[in-house]
N, C-alpha and C positions, 0 to 999 in steps of 0.2 A: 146150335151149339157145336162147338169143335174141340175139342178134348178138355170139353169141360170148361169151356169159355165163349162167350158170345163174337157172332161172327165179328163183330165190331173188332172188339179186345180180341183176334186172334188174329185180324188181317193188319192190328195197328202191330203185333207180335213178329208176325211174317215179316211186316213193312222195315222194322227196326233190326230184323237178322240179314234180310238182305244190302240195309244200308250200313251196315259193320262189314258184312263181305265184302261191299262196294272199297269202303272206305283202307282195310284190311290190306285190300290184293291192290290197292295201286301203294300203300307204302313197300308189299314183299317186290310189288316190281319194280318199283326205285331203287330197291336194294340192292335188285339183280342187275339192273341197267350198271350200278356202282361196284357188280362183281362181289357185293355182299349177302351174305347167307344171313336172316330173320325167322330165326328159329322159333319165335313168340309168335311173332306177328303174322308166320306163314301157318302155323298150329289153326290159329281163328280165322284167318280168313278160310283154310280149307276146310276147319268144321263149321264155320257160318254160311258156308256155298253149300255145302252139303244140305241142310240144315235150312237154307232156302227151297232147294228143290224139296226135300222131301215135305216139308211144308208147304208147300203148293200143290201137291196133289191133296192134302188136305182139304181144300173148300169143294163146297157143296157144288158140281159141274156135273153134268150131262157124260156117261162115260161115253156113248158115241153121238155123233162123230168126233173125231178127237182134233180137240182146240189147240190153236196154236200153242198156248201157255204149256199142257200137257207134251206135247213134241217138245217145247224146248227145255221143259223138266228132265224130261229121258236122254235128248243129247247131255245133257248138263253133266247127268250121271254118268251116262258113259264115257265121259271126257274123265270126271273126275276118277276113275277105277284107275286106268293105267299113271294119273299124276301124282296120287296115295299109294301107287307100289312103287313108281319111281322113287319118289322119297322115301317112304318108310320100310320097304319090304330090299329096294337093291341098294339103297343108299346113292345114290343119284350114281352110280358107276359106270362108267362107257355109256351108251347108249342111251341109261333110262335118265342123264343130267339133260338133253336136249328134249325128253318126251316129258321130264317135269315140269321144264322152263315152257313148251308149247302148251303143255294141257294149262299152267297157273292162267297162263295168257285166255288161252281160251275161256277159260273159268270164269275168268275178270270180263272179260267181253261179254260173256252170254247174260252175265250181271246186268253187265253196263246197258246190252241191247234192250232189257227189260225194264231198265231204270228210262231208258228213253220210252218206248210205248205206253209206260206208264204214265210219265210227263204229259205226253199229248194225248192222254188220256184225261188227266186228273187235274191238271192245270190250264185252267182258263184262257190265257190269253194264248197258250200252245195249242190248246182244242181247238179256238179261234182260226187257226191258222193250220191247220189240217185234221178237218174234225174226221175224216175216213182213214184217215191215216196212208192216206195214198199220195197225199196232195206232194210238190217239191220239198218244206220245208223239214217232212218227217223222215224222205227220204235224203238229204242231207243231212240231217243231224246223224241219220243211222251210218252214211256214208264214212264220215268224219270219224264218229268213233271207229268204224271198221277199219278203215287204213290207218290210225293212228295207232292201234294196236295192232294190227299187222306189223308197221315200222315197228316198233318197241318191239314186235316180238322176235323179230329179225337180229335187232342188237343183243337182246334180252339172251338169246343163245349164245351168241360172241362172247359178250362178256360174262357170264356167269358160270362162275370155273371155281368156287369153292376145293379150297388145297385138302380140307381136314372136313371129315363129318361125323358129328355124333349127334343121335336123336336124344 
C-alpha cells in the first residue's frame, strides 16, 4: 500500500502524472519555440513534473544502493528549484528567462528519458529488441530524444522573450 492505495492503483496514478507532464511541457515548449507564454499549461506541466518525482520515491525500493530511478528523481528536483523561481519568484527577468526556458526543457527531457526506459521496459516488442537496455536500439531512441531537445532547447531560448508577465 502507498498512501493508502494498492501498488497497482498508485503506479497506474504515478503512470498518468507523468504522462500529463509528458504531454503538458511539449505544448509550454511549442509555445516557447512560438515566443508564447502558457500560463495554464506551464502551471501543470511544472506541478505534474514535480508531482512525478516526488511520487517516485514513493514506491517500495531498496534505499541502498541507489537506483537509477532515484538519481534521476533528485536531478529532476534540482532542475526543477531554480525553473520555479525563475518563473514564479524573479518573473523570468534578465537571467532567470534563459534558466526557466533550460530547466522546462530539461524537465521535459528527464520526462521524456523515463517515458523511454519505461517503454523498453514495459512494452513487448521494444523489450524484444533491447531487453538490457544496452542493446543500439535503446540507445538511439534515448539519443534522438537527447538531441532533439537539445536543438529545441537552443531555439526555445532565442525565441522566448515574453514582453509582459504576470502570474
Amino acid at each position: 500500500m502507498v498512501l493508502g492505495m494498492t501498488l497497482q492503483i498508485f503506479t497506474l496514478l504515478h503512470t498518468a502524472i507523468s504522462l500529463i507532464a509528458i504531454l503538458t511541457g511539449l505544448l509550454v515548449v511549442a509555445g516557447m519555440l512560438k515566443g508564447q507564454r502558457t500560463p495554464g499549461w506551464t502551471a501543470i506541466f511544472l506541478l505534474t513534473t514535480l508531482l512525478t518525482s516526488v511520487t517516485g520515491f514513493m514506491f517500495p525500493v531498496p534505499l541502498s544502493p541507489l537506483l537509477p530511478s532515484q538519481a534521476t528523481g533528485i536531478v529532476a528536483l534540482i532542475v526543477l528549484a531554480p525553473t520555479l523561481a525563475a518563473l514564479y519568484i524573479f518573473k523570468l527577468a534578465g537571467i532567470w528567462r534563459p534558466i526557466y526556458v533550460i530547466g522546462a526543457v530539461i524537465s521535459l527531457y528527464l520526462n521524456m528519458f523515463v517515458l523511454v526506459v519505461q517503454g523498453f521496459l514495459k512494452v513487448g516488442f521494444l523489450n524484444a529488441l533491447a531487453p538490457t537496455q544496452s542493446e543500439p536500439p535503446f540507445v538511439v531512441a534515448q539519443a534522438v530524444v537527447l538531441i532533439a531537445l537539445i536543438a529545441v532547447g537552443f531555439i526555445a531560448v532565442k525565441r522566448f522573450r515574453p514582453v509582459t508577465f504576470n502570474v
